[in-house]
PyMOL Python script that loads the backbone (N, CA, C, O; Angstrom):
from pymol import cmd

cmd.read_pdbstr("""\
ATOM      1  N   UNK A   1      -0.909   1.733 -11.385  1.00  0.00           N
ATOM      2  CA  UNK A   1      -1.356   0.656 -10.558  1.00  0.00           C
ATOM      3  C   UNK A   1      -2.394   1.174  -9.565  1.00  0.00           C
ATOM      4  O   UNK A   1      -2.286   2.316  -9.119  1.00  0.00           O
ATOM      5  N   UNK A   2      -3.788   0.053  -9.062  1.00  0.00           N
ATOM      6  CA  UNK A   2      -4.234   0.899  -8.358  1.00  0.00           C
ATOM      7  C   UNK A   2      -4.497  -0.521  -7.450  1.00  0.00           C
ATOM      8  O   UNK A   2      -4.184  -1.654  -7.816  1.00  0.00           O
ATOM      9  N   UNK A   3      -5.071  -0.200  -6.336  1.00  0.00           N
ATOM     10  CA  UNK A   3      -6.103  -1.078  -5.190  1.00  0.00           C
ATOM     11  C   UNK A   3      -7.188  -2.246  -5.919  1.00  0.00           C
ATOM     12  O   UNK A   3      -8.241  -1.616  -6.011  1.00  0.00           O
ATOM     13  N   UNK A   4      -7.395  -3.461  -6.403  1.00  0.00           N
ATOM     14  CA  UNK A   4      -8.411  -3.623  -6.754  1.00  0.00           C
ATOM     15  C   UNK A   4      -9.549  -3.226  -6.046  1.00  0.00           C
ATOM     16  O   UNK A   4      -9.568  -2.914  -4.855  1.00  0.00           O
ATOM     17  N   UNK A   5     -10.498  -3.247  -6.816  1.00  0.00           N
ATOM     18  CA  UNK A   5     -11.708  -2.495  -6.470  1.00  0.00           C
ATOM     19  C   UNK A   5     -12.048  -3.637  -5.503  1.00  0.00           C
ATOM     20  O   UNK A   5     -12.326  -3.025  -4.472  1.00  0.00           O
ATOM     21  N   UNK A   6     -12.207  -5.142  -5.205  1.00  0.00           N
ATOM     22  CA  UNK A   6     -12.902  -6.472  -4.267  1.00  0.00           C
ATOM     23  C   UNK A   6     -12.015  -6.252  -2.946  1.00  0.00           C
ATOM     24  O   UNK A   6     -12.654  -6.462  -1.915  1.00  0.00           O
ATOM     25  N   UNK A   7     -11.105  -5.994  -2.819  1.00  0.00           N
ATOM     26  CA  UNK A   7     -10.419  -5.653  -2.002  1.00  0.00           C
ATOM     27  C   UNK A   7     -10.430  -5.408  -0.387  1.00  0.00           C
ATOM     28  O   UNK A   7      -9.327  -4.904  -0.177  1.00  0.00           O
ATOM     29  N   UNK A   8     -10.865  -5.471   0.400  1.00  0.00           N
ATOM     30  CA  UNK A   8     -11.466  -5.165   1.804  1.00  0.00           C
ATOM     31  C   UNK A   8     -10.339  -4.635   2.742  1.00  0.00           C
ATOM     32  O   UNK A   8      -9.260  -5.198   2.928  1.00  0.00           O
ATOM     33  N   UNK A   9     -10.624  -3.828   3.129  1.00  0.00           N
ATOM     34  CA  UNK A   9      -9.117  -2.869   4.283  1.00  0.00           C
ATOM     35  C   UNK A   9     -10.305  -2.318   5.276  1.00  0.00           C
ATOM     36  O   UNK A   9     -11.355  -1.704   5.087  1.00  0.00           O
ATOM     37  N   UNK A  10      -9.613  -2.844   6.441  1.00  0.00           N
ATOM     38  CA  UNK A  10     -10.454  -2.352   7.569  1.00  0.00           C
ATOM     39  C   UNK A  10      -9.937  -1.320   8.407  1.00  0.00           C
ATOM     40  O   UNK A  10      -9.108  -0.896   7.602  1.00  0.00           O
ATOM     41  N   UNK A  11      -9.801  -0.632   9.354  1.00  0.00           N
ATOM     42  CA  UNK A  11      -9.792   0.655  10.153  1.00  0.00           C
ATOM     43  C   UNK A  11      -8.359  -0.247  11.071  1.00  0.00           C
ATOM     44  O   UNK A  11      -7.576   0.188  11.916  1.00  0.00           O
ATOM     45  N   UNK A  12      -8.468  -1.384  10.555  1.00  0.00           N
ATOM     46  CA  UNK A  12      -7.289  -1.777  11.856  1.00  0.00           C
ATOM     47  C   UNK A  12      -5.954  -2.629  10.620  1.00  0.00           C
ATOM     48  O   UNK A  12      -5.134  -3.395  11.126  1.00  0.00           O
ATOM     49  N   UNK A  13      -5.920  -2.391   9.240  1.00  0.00           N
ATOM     50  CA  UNK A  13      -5.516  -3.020   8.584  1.00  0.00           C
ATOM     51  C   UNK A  13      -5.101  -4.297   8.408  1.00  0.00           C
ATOM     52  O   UNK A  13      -4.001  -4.817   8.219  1.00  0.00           O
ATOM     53  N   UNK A  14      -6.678  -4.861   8.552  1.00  0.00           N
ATOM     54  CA  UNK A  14      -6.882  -6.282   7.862  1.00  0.00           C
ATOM     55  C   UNK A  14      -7.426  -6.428   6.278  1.00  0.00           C
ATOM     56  O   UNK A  14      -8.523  -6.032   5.884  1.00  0.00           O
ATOM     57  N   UNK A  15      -6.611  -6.952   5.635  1.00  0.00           N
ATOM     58  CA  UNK A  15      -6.861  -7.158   4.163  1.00  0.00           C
ATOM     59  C   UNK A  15      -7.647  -8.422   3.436  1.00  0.00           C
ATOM     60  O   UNK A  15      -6.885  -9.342   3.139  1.00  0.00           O
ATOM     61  N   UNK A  16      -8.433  -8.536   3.246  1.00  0.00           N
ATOM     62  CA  UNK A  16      -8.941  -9.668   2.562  1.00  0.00           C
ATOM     63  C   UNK A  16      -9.564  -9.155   1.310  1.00  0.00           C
ATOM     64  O   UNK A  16     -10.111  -8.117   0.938  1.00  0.00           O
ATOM     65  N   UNK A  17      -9.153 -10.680   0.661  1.00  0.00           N
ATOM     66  CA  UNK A  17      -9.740 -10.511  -0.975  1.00  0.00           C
ATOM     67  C   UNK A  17     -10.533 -11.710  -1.262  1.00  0.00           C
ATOM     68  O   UNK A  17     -10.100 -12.848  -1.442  1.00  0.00           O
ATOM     69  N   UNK A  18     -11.643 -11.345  -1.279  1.00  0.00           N
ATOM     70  CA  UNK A  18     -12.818 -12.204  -1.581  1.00  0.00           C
ATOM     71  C   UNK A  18     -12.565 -13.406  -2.674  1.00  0.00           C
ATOM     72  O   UNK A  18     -12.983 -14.562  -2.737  1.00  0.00           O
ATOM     73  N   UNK A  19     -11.969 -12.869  -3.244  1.00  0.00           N
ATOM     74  CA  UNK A  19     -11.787 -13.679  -4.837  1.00  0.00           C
ATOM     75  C   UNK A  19     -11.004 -14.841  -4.293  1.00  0.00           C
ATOM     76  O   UNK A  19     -11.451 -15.949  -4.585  1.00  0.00           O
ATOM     77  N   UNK A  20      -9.962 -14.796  -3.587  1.00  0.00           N
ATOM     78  CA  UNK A  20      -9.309 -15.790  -3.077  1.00  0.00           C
ATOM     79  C   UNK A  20      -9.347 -16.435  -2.106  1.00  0.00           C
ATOM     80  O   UNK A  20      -8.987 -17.602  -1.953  1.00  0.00           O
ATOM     81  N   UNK A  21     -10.073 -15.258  -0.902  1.00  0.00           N
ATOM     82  CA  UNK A  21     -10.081 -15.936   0.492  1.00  0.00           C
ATOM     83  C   UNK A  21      -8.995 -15.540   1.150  1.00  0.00           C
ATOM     84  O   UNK A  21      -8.993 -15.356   2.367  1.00  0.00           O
ATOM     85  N   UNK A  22      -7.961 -15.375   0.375  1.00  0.00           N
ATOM     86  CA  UNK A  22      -6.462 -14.516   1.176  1.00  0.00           C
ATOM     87  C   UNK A  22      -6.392 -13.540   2.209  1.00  0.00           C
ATOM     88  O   UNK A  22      -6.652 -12.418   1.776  1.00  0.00           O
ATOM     89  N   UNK A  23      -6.111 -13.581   3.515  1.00  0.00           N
ATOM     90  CA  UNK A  23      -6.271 -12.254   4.320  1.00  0.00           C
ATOM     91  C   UNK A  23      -4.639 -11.796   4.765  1.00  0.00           C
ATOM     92  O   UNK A  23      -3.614 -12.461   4.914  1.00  0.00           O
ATOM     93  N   UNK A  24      -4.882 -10.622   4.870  1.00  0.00           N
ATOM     94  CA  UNK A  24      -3.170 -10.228   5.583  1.00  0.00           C
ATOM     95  C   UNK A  24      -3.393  -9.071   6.474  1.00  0.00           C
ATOM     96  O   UNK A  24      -4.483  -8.512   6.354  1.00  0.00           O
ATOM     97  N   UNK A  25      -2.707  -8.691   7.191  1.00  0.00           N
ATOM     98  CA  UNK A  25      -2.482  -7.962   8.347  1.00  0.00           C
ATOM     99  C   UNK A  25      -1.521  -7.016   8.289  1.00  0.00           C
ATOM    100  O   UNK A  25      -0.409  -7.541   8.316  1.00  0.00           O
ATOM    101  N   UNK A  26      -1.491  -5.940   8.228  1.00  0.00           N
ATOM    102  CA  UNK A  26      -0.777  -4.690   8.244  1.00  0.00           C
ATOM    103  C   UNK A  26      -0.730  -4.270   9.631  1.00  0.00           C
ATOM    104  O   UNK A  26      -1.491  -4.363  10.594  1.00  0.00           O
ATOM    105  N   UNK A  27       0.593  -3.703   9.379  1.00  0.00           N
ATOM    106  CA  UNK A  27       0.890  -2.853  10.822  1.00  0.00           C
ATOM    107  C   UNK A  27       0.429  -1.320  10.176  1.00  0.00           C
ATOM    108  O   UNK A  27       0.044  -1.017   9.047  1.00  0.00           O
ATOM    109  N   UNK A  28       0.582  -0.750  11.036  1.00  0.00           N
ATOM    110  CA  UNK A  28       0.187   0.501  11.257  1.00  0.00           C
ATOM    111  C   UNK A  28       0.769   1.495  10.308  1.00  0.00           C
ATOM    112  O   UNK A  28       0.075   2.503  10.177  1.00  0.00           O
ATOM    113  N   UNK A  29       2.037   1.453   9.509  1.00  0.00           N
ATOM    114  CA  UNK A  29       2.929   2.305   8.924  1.00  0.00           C
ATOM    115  C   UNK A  29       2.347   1.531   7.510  1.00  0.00           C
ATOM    116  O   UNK A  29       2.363   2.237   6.503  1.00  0.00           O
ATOM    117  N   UNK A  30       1.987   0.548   7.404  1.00  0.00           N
ATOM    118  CA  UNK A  30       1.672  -0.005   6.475  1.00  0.00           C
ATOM    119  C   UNK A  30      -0.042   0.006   5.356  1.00  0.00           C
ATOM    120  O   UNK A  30      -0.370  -0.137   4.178  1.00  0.00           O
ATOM    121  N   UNK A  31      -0.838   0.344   7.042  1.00  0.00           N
ATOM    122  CA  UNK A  31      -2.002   0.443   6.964  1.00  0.00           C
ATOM    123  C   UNK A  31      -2.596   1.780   6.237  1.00  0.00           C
ATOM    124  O   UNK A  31      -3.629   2.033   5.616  1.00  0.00           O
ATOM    125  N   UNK A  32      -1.260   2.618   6.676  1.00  0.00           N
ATOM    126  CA  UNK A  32      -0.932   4.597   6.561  1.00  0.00           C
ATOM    127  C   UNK A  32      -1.028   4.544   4.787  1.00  0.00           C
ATOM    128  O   UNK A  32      -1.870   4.915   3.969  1.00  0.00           O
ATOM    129  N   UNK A  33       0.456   3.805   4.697  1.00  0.00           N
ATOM    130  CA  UNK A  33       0.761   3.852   3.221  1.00  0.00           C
ATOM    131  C   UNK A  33      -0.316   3.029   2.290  1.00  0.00           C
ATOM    132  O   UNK A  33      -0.085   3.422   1.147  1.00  0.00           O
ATOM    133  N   UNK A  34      -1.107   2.321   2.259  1.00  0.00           N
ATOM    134  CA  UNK A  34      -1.881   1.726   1.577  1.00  0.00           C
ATOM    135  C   UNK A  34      -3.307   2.888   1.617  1.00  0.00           C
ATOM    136  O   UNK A  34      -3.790   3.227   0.536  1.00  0.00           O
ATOM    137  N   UNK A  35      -3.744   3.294   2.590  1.00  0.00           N
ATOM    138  CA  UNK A  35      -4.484   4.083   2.669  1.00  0.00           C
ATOM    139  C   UNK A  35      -3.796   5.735   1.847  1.00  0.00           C
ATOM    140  O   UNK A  35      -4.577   6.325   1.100  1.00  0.00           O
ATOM    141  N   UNK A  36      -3.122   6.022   1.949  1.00  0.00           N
ATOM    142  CA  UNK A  36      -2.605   7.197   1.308  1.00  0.00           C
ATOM    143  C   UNK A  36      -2.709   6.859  -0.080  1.00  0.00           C
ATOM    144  O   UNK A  36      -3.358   7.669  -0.741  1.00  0.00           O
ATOM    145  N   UNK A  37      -2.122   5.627  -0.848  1.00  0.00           N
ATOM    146  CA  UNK A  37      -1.942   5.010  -2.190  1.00  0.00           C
ATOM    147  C   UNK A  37      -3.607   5.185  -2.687  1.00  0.00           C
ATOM    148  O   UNK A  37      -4.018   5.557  -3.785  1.00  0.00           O
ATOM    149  N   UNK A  38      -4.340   4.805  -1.554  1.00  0.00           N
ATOM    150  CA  UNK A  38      -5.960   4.110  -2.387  1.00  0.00           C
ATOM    151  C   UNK A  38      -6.227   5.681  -2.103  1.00  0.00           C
ATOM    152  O   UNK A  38      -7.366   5.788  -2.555  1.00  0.00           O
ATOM    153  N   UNK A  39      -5.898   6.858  -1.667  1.00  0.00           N
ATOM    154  CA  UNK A  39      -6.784   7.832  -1.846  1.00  0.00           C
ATOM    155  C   UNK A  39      -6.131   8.576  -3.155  1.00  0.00           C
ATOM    156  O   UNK A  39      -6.434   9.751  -3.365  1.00  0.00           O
ATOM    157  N   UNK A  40      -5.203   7.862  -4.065  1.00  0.00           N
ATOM    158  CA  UNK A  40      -4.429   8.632  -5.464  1.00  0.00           C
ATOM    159  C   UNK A  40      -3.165   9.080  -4.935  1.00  0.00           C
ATOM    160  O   UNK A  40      -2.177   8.506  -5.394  1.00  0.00           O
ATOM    161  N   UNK A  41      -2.994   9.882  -4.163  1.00  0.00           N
ATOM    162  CA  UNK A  41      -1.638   9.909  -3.863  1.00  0.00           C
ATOM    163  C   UNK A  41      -0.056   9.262  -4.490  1.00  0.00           C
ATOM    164  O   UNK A  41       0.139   8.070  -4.728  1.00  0.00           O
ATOM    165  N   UNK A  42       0.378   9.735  -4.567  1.00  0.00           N
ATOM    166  CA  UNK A  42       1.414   9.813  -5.560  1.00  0.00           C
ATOM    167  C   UNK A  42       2.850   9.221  -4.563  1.00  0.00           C
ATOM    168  O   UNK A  42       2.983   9.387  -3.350  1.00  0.00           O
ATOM    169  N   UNK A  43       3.851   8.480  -5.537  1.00  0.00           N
ATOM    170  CA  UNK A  43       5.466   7.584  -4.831  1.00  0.00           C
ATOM    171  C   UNK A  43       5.603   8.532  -4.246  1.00  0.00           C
ATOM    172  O   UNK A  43       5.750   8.330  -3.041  1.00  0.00           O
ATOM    173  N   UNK A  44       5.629   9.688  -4.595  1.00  0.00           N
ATOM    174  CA  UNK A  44       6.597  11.085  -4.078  1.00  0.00           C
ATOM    175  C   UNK A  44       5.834  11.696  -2.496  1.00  0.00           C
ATOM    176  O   UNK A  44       6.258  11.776  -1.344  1.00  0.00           O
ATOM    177  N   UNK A  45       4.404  12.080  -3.221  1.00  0.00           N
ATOM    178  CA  UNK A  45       4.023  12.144  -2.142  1.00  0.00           C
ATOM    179  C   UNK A  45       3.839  11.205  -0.439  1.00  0.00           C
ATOM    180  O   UNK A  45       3.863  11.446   0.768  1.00  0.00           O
ATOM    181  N   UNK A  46       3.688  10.267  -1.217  1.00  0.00           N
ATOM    182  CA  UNK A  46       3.195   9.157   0.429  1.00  0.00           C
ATOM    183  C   UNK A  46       4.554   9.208   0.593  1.00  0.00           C
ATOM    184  O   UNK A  46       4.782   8.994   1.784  1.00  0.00           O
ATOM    185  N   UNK A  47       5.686   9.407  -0.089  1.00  0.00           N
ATOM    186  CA  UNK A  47       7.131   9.443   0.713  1.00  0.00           C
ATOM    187  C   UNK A  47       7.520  10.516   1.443  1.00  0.00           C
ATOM    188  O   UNK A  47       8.270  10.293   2.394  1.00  0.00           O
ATOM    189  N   UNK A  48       7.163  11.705   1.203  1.00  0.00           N
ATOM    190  CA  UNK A  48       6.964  12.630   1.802  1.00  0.00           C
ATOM    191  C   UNK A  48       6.477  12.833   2.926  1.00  0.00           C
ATOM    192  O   UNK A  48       7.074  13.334   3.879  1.00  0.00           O
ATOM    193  N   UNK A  49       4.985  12.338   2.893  1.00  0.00           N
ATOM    194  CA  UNK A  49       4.135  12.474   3.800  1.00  0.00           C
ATOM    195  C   UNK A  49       5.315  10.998   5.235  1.00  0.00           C
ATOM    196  O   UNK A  49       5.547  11.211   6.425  1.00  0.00           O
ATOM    197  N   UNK A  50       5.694   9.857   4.490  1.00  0.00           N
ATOM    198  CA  UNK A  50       5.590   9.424   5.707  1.00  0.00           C
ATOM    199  C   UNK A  50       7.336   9.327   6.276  1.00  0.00           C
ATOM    200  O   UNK A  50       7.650   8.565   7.191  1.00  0.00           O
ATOM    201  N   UNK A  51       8.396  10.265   5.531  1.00  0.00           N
ATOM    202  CA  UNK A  51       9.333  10.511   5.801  1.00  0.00           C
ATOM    203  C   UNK A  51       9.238  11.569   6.556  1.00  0.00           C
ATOM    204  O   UNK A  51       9.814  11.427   7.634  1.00  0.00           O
ATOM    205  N   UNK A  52       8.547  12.936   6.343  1.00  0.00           N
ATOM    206  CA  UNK A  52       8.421  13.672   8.057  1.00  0.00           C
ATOM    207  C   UNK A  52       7.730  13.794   8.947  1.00  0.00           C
ATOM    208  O   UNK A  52       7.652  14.740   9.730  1.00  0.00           O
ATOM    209  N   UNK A  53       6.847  12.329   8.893  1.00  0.00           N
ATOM    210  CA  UNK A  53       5.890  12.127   9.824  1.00  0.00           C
ATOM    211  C   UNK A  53       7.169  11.427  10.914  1.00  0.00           C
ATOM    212  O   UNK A  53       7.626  12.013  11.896  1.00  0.00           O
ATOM    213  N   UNK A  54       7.565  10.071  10.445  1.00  0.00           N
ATOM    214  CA  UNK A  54       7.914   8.922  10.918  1.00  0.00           C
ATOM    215  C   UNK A  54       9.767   9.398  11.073  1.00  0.00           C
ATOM    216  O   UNK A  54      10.480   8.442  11.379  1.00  0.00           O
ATOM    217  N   UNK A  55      10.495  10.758  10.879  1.00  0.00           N
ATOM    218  CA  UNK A  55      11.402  10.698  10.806  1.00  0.00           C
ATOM    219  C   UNK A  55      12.830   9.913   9.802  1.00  0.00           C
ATOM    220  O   UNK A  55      13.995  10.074  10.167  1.00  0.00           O
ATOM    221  N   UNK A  56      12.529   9.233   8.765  1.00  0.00           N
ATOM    222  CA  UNK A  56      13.023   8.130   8.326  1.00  0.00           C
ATOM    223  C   UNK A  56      13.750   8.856   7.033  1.00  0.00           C
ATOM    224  O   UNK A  56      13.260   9.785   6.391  1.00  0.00           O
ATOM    225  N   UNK A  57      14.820   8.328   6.831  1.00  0.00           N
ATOM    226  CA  UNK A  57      15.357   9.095   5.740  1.00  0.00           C
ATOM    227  C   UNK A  57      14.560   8.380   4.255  1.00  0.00           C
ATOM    228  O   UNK A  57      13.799   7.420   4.141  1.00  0.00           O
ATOM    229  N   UNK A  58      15.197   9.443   3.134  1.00  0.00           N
ATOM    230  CA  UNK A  58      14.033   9.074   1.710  1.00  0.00           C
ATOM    231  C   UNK A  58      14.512   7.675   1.161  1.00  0.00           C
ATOM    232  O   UNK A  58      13.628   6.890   0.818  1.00  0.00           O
ATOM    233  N   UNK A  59      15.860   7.284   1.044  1.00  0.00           N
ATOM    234  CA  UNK A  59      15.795   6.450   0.579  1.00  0.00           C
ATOM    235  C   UNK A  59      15.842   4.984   1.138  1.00  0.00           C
ATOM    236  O   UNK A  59      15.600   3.931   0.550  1.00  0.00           O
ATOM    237  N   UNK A  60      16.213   5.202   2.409  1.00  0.00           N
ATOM    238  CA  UNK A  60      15.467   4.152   3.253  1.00  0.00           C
ATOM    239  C   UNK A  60      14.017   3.393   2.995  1.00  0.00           C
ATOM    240  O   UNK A  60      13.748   2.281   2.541  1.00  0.00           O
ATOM    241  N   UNK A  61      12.910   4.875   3.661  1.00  0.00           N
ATOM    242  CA  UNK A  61      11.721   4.560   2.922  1.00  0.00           C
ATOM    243  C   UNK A  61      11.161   4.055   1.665  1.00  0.00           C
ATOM    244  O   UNK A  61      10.116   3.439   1.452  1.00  0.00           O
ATOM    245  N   UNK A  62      12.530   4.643   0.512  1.00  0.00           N
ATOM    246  CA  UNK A  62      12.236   4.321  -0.579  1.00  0.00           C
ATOM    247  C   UNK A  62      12.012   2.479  -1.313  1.00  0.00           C
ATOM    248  O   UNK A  62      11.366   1.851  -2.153  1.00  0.00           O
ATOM    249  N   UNK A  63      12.996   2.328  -0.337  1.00  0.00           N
ATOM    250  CA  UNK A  63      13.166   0.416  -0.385  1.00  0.00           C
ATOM    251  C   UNK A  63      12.349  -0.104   0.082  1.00  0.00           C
ATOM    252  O   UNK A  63      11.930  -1.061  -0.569  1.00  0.00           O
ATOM    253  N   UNK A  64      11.846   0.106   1.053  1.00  0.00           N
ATOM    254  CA  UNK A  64      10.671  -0.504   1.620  1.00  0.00           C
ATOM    255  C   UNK A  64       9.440  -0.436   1.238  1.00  0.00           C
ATOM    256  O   UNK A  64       8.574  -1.309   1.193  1.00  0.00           O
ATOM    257  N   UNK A  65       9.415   0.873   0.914  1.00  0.00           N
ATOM    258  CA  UNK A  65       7.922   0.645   0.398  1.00  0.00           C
ATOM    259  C   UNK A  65       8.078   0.156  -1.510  1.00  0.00           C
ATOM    260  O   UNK A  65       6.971  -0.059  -2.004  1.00  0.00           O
ATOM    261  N   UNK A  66       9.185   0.000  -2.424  1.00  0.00           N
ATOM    262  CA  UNK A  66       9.040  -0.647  -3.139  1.00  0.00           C
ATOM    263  C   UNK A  66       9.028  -2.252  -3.112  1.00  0.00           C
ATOM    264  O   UNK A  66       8.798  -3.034  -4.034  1.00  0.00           O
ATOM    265  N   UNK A  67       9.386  -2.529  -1.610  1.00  0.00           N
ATOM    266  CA  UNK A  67       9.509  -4.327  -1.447  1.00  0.00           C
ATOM    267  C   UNK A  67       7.942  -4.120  -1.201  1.00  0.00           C
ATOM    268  O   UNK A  67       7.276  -4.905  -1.876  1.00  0.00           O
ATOM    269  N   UNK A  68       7.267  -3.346  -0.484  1.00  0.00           N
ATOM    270  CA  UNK A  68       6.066  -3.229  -0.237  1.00  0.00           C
ATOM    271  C   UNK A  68       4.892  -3.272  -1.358  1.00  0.00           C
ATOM    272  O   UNK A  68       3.932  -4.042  -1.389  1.00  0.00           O
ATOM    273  N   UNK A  69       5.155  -2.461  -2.074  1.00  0.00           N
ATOM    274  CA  UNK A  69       4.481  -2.734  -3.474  1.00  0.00           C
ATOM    275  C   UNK A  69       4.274  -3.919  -3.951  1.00  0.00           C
ATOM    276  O   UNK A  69       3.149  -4.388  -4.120  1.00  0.00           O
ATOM    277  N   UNK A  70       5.536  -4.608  -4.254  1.00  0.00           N
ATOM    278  CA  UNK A  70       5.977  -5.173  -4.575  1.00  0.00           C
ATOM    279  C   UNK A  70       5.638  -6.789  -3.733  1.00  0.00           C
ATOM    280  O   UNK A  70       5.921  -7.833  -4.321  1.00  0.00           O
ATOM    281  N   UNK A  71       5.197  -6.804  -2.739  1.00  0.00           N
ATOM    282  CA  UNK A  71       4.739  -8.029  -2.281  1.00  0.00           C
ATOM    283  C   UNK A  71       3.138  -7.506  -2.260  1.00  0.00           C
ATOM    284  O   UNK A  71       2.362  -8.432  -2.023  1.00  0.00           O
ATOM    285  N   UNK A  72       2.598  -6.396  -2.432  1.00  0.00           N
ATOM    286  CA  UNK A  72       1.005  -6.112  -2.738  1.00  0.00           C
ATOM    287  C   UNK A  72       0.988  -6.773  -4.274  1.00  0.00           C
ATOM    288  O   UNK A  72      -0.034  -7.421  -4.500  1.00  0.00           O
ATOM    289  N   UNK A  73       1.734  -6.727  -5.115  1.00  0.00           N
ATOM    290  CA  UNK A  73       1.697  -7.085  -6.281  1.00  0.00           C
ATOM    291  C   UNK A  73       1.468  -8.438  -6.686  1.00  0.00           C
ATOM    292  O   UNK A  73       0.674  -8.844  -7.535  1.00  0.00           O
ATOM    293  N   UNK A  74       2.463  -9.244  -5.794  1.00  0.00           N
ATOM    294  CA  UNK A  74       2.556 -10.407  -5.430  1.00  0.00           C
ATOM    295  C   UNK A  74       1.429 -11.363  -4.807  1.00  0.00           C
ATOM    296  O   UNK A  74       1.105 -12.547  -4.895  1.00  0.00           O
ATOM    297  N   UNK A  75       0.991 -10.163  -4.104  1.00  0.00           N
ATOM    298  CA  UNK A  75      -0.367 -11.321  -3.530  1.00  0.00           C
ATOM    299  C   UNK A  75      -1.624 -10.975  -4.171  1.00  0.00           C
ATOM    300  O   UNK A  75      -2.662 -11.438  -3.698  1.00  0.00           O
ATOM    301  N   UNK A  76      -1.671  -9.970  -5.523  1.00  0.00           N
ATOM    302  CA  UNK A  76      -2.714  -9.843  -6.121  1.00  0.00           C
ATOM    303  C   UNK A  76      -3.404  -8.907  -5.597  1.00  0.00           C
ATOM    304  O   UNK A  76      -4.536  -8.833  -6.076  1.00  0.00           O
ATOM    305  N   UNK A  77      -3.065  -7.840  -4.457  1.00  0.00           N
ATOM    306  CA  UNK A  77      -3.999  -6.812  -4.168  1.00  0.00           C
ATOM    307  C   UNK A  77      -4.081  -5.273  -4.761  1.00  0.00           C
ATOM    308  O   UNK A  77      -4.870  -4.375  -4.465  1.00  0.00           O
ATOM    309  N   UNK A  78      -2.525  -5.292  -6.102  1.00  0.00           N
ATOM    310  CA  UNK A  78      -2.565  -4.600  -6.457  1.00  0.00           C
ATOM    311  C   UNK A  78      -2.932  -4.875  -8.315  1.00  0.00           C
ATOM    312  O   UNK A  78      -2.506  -5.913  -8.820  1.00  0.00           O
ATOM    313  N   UNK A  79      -3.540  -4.102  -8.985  1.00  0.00           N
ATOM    314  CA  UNK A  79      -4.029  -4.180 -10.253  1.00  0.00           C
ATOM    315  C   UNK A  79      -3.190  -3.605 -11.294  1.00  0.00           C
ATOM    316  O   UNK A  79      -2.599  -2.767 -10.612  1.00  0.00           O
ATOM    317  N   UNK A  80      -2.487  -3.401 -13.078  1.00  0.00           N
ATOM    318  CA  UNK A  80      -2.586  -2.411 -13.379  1.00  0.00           C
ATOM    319  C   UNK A  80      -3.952  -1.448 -13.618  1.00  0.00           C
ATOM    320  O   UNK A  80      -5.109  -1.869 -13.607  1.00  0.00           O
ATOM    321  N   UNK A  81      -3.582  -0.220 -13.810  1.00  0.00           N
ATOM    322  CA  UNK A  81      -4.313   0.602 -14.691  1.00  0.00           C
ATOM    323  C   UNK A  81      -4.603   0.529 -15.979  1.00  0.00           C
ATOM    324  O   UNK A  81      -3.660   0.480 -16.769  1.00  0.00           O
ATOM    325  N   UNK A  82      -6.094   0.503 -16.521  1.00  0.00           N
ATOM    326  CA  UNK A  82      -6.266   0.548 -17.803  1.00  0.00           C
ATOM    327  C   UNK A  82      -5.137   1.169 -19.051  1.00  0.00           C
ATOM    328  O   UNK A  82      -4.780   0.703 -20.133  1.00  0.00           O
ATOM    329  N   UNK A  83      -4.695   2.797 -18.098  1.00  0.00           N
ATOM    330  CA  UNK A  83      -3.910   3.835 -18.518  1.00  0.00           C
ATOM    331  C   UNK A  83      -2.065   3.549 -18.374  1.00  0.00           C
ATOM    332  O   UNK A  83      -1.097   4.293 -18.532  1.00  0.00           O
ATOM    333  N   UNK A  84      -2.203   2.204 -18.027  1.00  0.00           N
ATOM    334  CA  UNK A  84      -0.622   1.737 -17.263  1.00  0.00           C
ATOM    335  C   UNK A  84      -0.055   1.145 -18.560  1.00  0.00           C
ATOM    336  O   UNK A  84       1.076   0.659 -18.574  1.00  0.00           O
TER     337      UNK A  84
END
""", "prot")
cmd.dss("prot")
cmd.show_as("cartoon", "prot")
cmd.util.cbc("prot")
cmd.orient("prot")
């Protein structure tokens, strides 16, 4: 799965998608993990990275950021991969 490419993410995580007009608003932990995802980064890694940043245990994180996905999916900001 990746970021569609139309996609717009700003420095303060505002999301808009041209195609629809849809915008959404990320908080800050959110803004982290989407930005970590669009630079390739890997489940394991961005869990890593934001379990000993943020203190949070793994599988805590782990739920959330699959509801997280998982409503990116939902609103169309996430794509498969050709290779998926």
């Amino acid at each position: 799965m990746r970021i569609k490419k139309n996609i717009a993410i700003s420095e303060t995580g505002f999301v808009f998608d041209p195609t629809t007009g849809d915008s959404f608003s990320l908080n800050a932990v959110g803004l982290e993990i989407l930005q970590l995802f669009r630079a390739g980064n890997s489940q394991e890694k961005i869990t890593e990275q934001i379990t000993d940043k943020y203190d949070v245990e793994v599988s805590v994180f782990e739920h959330y950021y699959f509801d997280f996905m998982s409503m990116l999916k939902h609103h169309q900001i996430l794509e498969e991969n050709a290779e998926d």
